[in-house]
N, C-alpha and C positions, 0 to 999 in steps of 0.2 A: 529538370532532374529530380527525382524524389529518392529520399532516404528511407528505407525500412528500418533502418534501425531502430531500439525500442530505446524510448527515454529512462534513466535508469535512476535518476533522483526525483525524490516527491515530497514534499512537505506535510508531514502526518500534523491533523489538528486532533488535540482532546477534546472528545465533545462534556467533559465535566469539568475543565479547569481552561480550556482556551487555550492553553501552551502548543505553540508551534516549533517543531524541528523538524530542519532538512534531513534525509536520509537516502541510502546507499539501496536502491531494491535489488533481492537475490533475482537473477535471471533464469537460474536452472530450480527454483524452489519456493512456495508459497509461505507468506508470515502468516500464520493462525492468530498468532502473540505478539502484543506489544506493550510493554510499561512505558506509563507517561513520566518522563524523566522532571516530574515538577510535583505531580502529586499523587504518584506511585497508582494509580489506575489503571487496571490490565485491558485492554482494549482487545477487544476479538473480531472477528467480521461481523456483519450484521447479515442477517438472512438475505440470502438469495446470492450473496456475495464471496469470493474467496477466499479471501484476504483481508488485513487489517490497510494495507495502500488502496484497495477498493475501494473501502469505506470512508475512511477516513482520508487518505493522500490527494491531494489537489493531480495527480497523476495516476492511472490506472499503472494495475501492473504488465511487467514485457508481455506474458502470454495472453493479456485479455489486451493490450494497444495493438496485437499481431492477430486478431480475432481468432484466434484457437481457443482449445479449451484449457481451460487454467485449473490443477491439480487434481485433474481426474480422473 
């Protein structure tokens, strides 16, 4: 049996300070943004990427785990 469903939590890493937190991904909407809740570091995507759970989240996001295209 296989689930489509898309996995909706991801573990964002700061790539400046190392801090790790769980989070909640939006389904219907892309994070450009994110502050690292340790040492205030705005985290954006990295090129090529959609998102800050792209880049940084141990978990792609729902439209890029569904191979669609993600906010475009």
């Amino acid at each position: 049996m296989t689930d489509n469903t898309p996995t909706l939590e991801s573990v964002l890493t700061c790539p400046r300070c190392g801090y790790v937190k769980q989070e909640i991904m939006p389904i219907d909407a892309c994070q450009f943004y994110y502050e690292c809740g340790h040492c205030g570091t705005l985290l954006r995507p990295l090129p090529g990427d959609c998102c800050v759970y792209c880049s940084f989240g141990s978990v792609k996001c729902p439209p890029v785990q569904g191979q669609s295209n993600c906010c475009g």
